[in-house]
Each structure stands twice: as C-alpha cells, then as structure tokens.
Backbone bond lengths (Angstrom), bond angles and torsions (degrees), N, CA, C in turn:
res aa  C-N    CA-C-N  psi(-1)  N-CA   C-N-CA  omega(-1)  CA-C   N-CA-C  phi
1 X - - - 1.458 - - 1.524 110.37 -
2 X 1.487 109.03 154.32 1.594 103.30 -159.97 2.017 93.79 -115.83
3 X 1.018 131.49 147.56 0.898 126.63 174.88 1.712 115.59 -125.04
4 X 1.450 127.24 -170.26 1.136 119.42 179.77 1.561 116.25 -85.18
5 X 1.204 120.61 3.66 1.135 128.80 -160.81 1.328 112.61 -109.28
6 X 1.760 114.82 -5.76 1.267 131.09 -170.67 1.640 104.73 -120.44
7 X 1.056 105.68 11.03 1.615 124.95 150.24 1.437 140.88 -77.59
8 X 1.219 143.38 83.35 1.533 117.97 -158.78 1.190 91.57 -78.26
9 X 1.480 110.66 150.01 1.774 117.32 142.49 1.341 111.28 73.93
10 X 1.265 145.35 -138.76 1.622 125.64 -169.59 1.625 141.87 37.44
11 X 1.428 95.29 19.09 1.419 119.40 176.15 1.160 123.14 -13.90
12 X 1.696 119.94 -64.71 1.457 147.45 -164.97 1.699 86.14 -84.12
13 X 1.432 131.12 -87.22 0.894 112.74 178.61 1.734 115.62 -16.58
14 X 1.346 126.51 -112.72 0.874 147.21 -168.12 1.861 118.31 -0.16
15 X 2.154 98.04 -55.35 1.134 108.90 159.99 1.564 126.36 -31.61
16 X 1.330 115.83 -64.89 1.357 139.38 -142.03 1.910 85.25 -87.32
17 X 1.011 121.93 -54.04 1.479 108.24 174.91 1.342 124.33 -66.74
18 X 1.605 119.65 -4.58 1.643 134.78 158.30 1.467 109.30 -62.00
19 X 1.210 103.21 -56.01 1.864 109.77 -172.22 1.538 88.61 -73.16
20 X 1.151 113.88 -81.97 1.753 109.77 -158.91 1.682 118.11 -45.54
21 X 1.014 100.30 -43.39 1.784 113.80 -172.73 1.883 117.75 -88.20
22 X 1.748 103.71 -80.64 0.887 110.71 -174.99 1.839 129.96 -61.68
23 X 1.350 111.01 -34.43 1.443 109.72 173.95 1.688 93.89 -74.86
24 X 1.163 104.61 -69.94 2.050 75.45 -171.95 1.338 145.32 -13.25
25 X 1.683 96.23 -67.91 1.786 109.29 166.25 1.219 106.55 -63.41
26 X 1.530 160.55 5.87 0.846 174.01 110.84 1.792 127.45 -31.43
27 X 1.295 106.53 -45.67 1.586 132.85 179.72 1.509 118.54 -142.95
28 X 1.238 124.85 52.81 1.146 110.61 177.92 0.955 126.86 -49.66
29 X 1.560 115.54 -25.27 1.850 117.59 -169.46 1.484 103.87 -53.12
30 X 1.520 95.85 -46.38 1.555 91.30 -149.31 1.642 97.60 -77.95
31 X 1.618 130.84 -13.47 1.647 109.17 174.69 1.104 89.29 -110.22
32 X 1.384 102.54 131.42 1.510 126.66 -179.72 1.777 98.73 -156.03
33 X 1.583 115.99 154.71 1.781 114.20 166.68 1.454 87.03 67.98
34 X 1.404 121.37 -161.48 1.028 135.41 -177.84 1.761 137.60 -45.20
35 X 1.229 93.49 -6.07 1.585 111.61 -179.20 2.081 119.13 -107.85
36 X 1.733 87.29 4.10 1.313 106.86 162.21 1.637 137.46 -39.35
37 X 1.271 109.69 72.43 1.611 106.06 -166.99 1.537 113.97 -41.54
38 X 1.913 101.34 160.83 1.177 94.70 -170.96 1.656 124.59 -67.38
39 X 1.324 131.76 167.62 1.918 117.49 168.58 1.736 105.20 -73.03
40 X 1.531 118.36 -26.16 1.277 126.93 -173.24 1.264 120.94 -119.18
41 X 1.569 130.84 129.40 1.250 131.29 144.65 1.809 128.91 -97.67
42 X 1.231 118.11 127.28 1.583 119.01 165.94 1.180 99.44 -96.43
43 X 1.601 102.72 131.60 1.567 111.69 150.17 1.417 98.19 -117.09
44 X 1.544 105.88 142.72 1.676 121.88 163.21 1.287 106.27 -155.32
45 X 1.866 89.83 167.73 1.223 99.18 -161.09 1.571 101.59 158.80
46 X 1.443 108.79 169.38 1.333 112.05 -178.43 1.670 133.87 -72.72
47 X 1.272 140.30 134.09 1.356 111.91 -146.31 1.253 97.71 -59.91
48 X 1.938 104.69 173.67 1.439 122.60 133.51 1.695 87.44 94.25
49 X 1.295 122.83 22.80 1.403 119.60 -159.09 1.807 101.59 -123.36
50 X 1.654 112.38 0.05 1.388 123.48 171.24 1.415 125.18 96.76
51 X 1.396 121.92 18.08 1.206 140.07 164.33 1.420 115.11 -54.43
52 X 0.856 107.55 -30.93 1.669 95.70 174.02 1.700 117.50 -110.86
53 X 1.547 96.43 17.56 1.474 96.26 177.41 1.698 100.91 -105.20
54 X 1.460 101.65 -12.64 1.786 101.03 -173.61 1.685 100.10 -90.66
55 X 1.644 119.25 -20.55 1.441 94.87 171.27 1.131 97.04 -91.89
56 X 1.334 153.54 -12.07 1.732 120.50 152.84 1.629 125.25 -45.53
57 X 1.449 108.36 -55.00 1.469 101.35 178.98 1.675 106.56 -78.24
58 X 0.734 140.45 20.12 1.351 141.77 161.12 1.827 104.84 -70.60
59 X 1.343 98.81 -52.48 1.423 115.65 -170.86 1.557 114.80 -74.90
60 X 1.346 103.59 -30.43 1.930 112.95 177.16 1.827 88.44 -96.82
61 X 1.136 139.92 -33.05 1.012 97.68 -169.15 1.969 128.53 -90.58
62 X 1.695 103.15 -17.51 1.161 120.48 140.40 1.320 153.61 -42.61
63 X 1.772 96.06 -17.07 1.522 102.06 -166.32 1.390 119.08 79.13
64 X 0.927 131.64 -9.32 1.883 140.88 -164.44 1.764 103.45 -63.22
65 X 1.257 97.35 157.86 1.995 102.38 152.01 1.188 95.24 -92.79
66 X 1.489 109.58 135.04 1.729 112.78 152.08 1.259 139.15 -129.82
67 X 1.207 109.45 110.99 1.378 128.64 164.84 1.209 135.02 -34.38
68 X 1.628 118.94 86.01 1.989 95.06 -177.27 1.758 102.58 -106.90
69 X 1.591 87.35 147.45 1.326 92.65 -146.23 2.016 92.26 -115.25
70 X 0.653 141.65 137.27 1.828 146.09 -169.47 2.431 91.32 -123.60
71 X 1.345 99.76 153.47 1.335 114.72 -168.50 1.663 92.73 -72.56
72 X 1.436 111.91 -38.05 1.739 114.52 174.13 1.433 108.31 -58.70
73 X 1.318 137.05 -50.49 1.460 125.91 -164.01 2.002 104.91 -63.67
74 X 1.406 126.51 -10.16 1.261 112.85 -149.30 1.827 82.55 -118.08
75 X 1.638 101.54 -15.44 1.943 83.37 -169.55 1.256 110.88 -108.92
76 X 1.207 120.52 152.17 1.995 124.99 -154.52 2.119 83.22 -137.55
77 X 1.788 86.58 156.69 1.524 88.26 174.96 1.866 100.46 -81.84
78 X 1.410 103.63 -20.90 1.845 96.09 -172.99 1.037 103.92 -63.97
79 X 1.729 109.61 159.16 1.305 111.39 157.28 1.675 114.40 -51.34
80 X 1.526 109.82 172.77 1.379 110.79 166.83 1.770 122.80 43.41
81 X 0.724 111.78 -12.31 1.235 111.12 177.01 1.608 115.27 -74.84
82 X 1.671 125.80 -45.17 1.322 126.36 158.88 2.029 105.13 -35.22
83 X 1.113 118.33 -76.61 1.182 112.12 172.55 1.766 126.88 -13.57
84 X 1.336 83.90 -72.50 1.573 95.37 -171.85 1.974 121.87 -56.89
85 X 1.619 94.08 -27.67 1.291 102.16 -177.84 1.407 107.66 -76.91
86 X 1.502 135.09 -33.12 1.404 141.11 170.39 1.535 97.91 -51.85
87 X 1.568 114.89 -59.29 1.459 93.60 -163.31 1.420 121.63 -79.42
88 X 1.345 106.03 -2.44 1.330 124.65 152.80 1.259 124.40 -37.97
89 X 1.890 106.60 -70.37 1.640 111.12 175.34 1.744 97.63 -64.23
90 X 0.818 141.91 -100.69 1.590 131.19 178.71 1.318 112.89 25.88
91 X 1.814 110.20 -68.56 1.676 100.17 179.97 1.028 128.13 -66.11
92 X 1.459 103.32 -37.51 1.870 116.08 176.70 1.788 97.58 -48.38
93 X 1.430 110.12 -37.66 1.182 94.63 -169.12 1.543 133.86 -77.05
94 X 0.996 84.22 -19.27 1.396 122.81 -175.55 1.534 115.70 -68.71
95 X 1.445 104.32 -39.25 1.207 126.45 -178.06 1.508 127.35 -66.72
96 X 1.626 94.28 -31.55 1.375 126.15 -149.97 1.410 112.42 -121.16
97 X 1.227 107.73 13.52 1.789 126.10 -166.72 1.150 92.23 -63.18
98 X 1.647 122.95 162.77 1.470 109.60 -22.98 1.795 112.61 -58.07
99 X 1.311 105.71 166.34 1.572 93.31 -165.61 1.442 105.43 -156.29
100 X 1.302 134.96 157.54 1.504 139.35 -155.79 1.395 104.12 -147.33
101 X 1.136 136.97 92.56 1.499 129.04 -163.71 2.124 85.10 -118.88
102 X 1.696 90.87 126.96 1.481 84.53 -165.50 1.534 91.90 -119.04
103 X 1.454 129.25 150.48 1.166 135.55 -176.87 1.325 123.08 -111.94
104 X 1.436 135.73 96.95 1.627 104.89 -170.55 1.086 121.90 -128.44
105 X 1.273 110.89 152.42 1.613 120.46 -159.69 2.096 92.50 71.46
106 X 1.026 92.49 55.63 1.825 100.70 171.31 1.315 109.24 -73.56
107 X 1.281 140.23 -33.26 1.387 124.33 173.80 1.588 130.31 -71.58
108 X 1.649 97.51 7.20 1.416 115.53 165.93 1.429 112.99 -81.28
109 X 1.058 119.11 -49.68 1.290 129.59 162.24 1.760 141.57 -40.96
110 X 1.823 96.83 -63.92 1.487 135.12 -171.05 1.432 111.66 -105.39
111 X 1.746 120.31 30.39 1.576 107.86 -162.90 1.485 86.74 -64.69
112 X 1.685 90.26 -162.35 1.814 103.41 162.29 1.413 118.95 -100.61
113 X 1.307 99.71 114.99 1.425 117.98 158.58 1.532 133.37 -11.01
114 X 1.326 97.82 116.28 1.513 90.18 -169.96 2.074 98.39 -132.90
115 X 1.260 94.18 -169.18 1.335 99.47 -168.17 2.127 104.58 -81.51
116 X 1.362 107.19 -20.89 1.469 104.56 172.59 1.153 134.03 -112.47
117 X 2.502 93.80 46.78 1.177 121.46 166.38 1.494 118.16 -86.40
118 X 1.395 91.97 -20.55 1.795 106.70 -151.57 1.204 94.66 -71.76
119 X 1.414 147.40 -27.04 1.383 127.16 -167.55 1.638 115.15 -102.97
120 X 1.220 112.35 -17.03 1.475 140.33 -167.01 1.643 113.02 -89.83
121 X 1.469 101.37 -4.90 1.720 102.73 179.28 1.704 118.11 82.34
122 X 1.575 112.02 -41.88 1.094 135.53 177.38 2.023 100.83 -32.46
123 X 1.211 122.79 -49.70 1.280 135.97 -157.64 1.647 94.09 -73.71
124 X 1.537 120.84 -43.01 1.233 123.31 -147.81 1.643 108.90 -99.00
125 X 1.750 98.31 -13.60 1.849 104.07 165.97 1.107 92.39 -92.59
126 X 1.304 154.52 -25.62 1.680 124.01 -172.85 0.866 110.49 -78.76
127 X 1.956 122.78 -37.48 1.617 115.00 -176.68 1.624 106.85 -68.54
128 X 1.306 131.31 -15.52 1.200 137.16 -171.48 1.758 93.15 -67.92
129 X 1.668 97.51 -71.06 1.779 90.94 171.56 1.147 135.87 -58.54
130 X 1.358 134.90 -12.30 1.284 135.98 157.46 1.485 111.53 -64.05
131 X 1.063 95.32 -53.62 1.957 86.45 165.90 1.373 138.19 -61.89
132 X 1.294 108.92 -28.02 1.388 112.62 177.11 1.532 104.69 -79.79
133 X 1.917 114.33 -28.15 1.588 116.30 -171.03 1.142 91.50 -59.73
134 X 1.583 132.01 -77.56 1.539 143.53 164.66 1.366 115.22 -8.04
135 X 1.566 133.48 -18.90 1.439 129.63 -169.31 1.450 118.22 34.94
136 X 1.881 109.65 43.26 1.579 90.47 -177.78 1.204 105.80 -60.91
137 X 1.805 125.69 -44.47 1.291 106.24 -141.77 1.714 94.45 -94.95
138 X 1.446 133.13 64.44 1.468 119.77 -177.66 1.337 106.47 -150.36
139 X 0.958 118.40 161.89 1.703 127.65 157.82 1.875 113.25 -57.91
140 X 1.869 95.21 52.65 1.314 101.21 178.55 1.970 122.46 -34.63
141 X 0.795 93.91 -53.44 1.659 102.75 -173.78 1.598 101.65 -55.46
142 X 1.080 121.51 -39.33 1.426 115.17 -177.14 1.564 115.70 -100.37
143 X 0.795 105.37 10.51 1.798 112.21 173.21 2.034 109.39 -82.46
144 X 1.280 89.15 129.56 1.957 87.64 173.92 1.543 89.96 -119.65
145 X 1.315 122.31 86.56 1.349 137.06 146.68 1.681 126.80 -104.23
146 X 1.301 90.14 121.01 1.736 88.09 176.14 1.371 110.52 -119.84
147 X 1.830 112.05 139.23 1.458 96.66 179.76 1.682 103.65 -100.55
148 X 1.230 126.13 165.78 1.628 101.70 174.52 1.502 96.89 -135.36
149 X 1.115 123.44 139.87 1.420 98.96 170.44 1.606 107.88 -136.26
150 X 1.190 117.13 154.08 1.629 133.44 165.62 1.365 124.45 -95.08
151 X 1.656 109.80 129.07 1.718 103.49 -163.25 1.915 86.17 -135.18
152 X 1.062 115.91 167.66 1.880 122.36 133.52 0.966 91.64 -122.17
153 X 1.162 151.00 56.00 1.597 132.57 171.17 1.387 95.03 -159.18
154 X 1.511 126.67 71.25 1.469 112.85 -168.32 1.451 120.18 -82.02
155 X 1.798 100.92 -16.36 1.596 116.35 -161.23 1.460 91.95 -68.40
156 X 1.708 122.42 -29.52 1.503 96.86 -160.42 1.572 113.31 -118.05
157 X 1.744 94.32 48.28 1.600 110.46 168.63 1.809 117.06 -86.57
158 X 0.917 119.20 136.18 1.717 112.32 176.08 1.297 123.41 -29.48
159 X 1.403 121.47 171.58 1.740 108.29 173.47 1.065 101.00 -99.17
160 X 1.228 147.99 -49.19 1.259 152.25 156.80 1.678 124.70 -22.34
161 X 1.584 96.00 -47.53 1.635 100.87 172.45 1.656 109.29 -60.78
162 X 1.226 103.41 -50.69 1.595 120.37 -160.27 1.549 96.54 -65.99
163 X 1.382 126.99 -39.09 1.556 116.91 170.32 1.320 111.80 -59.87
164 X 1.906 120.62 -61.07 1.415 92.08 168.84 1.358 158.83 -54.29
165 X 1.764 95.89 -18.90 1.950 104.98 165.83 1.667 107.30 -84.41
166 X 1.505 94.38 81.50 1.758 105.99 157.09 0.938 117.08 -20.02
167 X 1.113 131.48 -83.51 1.787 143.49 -150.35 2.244 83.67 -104.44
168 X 1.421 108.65 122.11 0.986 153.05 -139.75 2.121 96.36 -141.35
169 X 1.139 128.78 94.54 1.427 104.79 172.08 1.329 95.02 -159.14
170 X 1.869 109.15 148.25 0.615 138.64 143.34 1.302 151.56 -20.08
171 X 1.336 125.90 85.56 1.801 104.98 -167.64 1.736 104.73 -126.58
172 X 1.671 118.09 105.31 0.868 125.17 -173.89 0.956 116.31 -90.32
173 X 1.505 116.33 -175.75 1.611 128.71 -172.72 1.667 108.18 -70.72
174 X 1.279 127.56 157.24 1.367 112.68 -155.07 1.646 100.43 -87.60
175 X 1.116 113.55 171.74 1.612 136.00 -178.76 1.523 100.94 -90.76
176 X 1.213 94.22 157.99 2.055 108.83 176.21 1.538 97.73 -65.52
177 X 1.072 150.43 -30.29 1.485 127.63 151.73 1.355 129.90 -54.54
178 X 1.590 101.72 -47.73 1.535 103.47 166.45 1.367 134.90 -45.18
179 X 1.711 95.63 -55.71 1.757 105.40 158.90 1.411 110.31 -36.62
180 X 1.251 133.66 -51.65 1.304 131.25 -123.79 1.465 97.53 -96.46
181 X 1.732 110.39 -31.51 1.127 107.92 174.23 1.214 116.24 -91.94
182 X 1.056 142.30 -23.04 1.721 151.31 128.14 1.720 109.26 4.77
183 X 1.535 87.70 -76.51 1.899 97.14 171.32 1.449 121.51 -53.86
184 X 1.445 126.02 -50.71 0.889 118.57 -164.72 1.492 100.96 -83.70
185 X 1.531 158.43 2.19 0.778 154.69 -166.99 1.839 97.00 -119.23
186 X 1.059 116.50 -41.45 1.824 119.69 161.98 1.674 97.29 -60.34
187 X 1.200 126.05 -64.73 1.565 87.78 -163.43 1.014 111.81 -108.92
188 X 1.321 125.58 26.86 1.403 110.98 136.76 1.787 145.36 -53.96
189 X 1.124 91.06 8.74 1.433 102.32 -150.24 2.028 85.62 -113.27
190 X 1.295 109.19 -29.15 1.791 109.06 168.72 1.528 97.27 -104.91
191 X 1.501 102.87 155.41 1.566 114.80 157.11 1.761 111.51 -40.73
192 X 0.985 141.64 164.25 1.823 142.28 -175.55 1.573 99.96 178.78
193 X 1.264 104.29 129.76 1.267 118.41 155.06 1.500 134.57 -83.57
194 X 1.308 119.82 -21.54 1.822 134.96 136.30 1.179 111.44 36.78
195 X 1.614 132.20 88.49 1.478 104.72 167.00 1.440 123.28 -94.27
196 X 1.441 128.35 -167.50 1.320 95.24 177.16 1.830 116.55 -88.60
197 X 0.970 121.08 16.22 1.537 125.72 -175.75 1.658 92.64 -99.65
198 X 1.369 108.00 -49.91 1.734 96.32 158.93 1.500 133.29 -35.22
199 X 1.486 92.81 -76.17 1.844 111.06 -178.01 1.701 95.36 -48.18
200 X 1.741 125.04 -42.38 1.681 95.72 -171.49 1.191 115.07 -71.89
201 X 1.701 120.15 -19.23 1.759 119.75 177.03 1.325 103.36 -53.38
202 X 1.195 107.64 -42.78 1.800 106.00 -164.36 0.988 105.13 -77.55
203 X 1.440 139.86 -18.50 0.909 137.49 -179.89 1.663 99.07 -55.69
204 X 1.364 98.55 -65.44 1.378 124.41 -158.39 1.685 104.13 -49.14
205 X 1.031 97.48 -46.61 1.773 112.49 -168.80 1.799 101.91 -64.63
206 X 1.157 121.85 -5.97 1.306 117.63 -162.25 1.526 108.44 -129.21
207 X 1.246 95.38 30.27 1.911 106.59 -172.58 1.976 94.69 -85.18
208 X 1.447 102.85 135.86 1.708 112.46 -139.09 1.248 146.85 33.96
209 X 1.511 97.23 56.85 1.450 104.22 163.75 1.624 103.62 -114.08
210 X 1.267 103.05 157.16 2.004 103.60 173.63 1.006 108.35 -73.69
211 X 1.503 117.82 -161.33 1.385 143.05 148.73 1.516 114.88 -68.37
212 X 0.511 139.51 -24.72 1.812 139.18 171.87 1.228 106.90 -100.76
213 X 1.671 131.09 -22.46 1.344 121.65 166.96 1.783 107.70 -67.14
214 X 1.232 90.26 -44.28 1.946 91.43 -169.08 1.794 110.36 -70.24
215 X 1.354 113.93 -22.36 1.543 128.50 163.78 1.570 105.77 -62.26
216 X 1.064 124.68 -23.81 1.649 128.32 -156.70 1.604 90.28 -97.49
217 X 1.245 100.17 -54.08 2.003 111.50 -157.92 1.799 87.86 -59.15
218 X 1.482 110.43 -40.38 1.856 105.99 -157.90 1.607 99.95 -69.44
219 X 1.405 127.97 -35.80 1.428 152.97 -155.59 1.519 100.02 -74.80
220 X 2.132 104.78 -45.75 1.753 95.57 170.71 1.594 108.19 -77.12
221 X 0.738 102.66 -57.92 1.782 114.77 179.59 1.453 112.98 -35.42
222 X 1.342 115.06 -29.63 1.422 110.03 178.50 1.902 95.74 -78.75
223 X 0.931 128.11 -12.76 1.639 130.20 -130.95 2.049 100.50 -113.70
224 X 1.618 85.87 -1.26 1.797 97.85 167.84 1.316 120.82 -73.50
225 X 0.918 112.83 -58.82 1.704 139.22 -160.17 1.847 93.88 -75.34
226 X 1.663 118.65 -29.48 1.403 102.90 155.32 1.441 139.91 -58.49
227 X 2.144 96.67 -52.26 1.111 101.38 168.08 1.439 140.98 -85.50
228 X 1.636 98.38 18.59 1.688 114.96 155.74 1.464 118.95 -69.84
229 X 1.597 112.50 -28.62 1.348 98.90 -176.14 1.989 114.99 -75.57
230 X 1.141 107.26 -20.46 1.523 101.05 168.89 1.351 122.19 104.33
231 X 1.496 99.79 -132.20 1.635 116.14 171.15 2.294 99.55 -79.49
232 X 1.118 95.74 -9.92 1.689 98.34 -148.94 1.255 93.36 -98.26
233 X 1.532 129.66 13.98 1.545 123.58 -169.63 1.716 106.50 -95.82
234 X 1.807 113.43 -1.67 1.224 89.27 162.03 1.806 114.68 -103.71
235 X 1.075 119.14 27.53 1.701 123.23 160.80 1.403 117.26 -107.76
236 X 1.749 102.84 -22.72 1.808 107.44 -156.40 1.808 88.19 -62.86
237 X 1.545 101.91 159.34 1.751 101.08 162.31 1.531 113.08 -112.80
238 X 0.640 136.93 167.24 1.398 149.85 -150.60 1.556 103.64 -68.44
239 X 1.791 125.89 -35.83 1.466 133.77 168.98 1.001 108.67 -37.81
240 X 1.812 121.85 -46.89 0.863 126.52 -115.63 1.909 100.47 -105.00
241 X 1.417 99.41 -4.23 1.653 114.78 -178.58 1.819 97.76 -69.99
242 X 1.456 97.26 146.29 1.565 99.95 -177.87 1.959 95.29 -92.28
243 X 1.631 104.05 156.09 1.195 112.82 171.64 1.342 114.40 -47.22
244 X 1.532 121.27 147.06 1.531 134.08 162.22 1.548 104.93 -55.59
245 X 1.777 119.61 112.68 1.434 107.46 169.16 1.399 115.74 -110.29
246 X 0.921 103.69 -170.05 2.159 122.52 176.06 1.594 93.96 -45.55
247 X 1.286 111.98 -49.43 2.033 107.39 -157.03 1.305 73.34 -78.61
248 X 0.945 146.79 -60.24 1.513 135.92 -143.07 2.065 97.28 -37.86
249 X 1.177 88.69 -80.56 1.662 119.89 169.68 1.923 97.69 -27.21
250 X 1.065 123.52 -86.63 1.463 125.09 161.41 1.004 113.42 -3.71
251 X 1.822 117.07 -71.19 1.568 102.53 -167.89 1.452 114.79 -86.26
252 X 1.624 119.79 7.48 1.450 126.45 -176.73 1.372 97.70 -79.87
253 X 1.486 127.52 -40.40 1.434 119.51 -150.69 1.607 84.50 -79.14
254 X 1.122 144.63 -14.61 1.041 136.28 -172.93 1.340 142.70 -62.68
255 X 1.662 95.08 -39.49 1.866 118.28 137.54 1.147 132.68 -103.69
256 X 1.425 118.33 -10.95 1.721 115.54 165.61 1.480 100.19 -90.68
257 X 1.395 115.91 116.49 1.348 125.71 -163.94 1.632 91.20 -137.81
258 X 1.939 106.45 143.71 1.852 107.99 -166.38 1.406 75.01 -65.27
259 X 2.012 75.76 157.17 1.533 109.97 172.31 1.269 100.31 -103.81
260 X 1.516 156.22 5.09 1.300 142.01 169.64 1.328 104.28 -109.28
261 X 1.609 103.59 125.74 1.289 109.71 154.05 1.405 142.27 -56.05
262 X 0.954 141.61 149.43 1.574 140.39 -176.81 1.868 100.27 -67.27
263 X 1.271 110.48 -41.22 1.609 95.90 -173.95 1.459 122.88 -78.86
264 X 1.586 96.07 -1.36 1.693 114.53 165.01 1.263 112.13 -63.18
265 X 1.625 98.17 -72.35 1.521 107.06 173.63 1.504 126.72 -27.61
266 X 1.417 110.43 -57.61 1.150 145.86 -165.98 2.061 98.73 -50.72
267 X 1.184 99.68 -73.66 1.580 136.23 148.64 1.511 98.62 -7.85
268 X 1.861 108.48 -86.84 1.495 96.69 -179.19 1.406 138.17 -84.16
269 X 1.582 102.84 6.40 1.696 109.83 177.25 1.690 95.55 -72.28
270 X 1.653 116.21 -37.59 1.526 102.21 -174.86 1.262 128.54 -70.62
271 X 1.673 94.97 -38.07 2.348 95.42 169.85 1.669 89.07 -67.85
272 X 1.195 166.18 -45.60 1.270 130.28 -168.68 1.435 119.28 -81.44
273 X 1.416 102.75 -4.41 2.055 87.24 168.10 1.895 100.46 -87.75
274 X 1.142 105.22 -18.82 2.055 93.59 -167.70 1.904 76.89 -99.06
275 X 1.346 148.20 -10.12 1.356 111.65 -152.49 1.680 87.48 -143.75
276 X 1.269 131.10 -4.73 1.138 125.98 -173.51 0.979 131.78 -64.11
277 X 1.505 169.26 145.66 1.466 142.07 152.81 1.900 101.03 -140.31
C-alpha cells in the first residue's frame, strides 16, 4: 500500500486531492449541497512524475476499494461485451463503496470520438462510460465513487470525459526540494558517502529530470562500486562493496539523461492554463 508519505515533493498537488478527494470519501456527511466532491479526477503530466502512485494512496489513504483498471481489461473482440464489462466495474463499484476505480493511460481508452468509432465498438464503450460516470441510472447522490485517471496525453481525452473529471490537475516534474528528497530517500537505501554540498550539486545537475529519471540515475550510480569488483564478484561478499560516491553519480548523469522534452512541458503547462482546475 502506497501512502502520502512515500511521495516526495508534490505538495500542492497532494493538498488539493485531500480537500477534493480524500476528506469526502472519508466524511461524506459533512460535503453535501455545494461542497459536493467531484465524481472525477485528471491527473496529467509528463511521465514517470507519480501519477499513478497518488491514485494508489488516494485509495489507502481514504479507506476505499481500488480498482485499477488498464484500456485491455474493459475491451472484448464481441460485440457488446466492452459495454457490459464497464457496467460491470460500476456495480462492483458500487457495491464496494467507498470506492476508487483508477484508469491509466485513460486516453487510450476515452480519446475523442470520432466518426471511425462507430463500427469498431470503441464509440459504444465510452458512451456506456459516460453514462455510468453521470450515474444516470443510480442512486447518484448516494454513491461514493471516484474515477481517477492518469494521462500524458491530456489533449486527446474526450470533451465530454474531461467535463466530467471535475478536479483537472496538474502533476509536474519535481522541484529542487522534491529532487532533494527523492535523493536522499534513493540512497538511503545503499551505503553513500554524499555530503551535503554534494547532494545540493546533484541536486542542481538534475534540474528536469522526473521521478523515474532520478530513480534510474541512483540505480546506475549504485551499479559502480559492483562493477569495481571485476573478475572477483563471484567470491566478493556483499560488505565488501565500496560506498555509493559523488563520481559514482557524475558518471551516471552521463547516460541517464531527462526523458521529457521541453516542448512537452511546454505542451502541458498550456492545456493546464485553458483546462486546468
């Protein structure tokens, strides 16, 4: 189970899915009328940046069942059958309230609709999920269903979908704190010699990289001090590995290089000023 504490950094994020998400399924009494949380959350953003680690702790930290749901589990070659399996998860969910049914990589699923849906079925599971998102046919008001979903590709989600995921947010590449706690929580986990005038270079040296980039760089960097031992690594014992140092890190950034482009970035800072909330 993933909690909030196994997150570095994402502050603002994190907040904003407390108020909108987590106290609700938590207290329904008290949001009720206008304080009605949303039925939908979007997170996007560039990969590897922890989107699918915040709808896990969404789900442990709420108490919820959660559902993770992939675009393969919902599509069948039969007709009708995509249909039936959506309203399927719905009841389960329904059943099982409070409940977190998380979707990822949802714009595989939920693109926008086009005219060379209609023969392919594709057209007839999304309107299925738009209806079930909508709760026409349920004791909407009393349902604690949340859908959450994870995209990098937010532009080519439906319009319809994107109105029903209320809460709309942002989850960017991490901040020089984020890094910082990133690092120190990656190598903590090997022996390191690290000082702190070190750890802030690295910090520094690693301004746009993700969360899975800075997991990658610690993973080579740890991976020196193995291939120092040589021909002798099938006697050496495990003591016997030297600490993770500064060069280590040095010669890692050298092939772990960020995986997001700037015109990505660029890309999703603009759908979150016209599409963000």
């Amino acid at each position: 189970s993933v909690t909030w504490d196994d997150i570095a950094g994402l502050a603002y994020a994190k907040k904003s899915v407390q108020e909108a998400v987590i106290w609700p399924l938590m207290r329904p009494d008290l949001f009720t009328g206008l304080r009605k949380p949303p039925k939908g959350l979007l997170l996007f953003g560039p990969p590897g940046t922890g989107k699918t680690l915040i709808g896990k702790a969404i789900a442990h930290e709420s108490g919820s069942t959660f559902f993770s749901i992939s675009a393969s589990s919902l599509t069948s070659k039969w007709v009708g059958e995509g249909e039936k399996l959506v309203k399927t998860l719905f009841s389960l969910a329904r059943y099982f309230q409070p409940s977190v049914v998380f979707i990822d990589e949802i714009d595989s699923l939920l693109s926008q609709r086009s005219d060379g849906d209609a023969d392919n079925g594709s057209r007839r599971l999304k309107t299925e999920f738009l209806v079930q998102l909508d709760g026409a046919s349920t004791n909407d008001d009393q349902d604690r269903i949340l859908i959450v979903g994870a995209t990098n590709r937010p532009e080519e989600i439906d319009e319809a979908v994107r109105r029903r995921m209320g809460k709309r947010l942002y989850i960017p590449l991490p901040s020089k704190e984020g890094r910082k706690e990133m690092f120190l929580r990656l190598l903590a986990k090997n022996p390191n010699t690290l000082s702190d005038e070190e750890m802030e270079k690295l910090v520094e040296l690693t301004d746009g990289y993700s969360g899975s980039d800075i997991k990658n760089l610690c993973a080579e960097a740890s991976m020196f001090s193995v291939r120092d031992l040589g021909s002798f690594i099938k006697h050496a014992s495990a003591d016997q590995l030297r600490p993770i140092e500064f060069k280590d890190c040095r010669s890692a950034l050298k092939s772990i290089r960020p995986s997001v482009a700037q015109s990505d970035l660029d890309r999703y800072i603009e759908w979150n000023r016209t599409f963000g909330s």
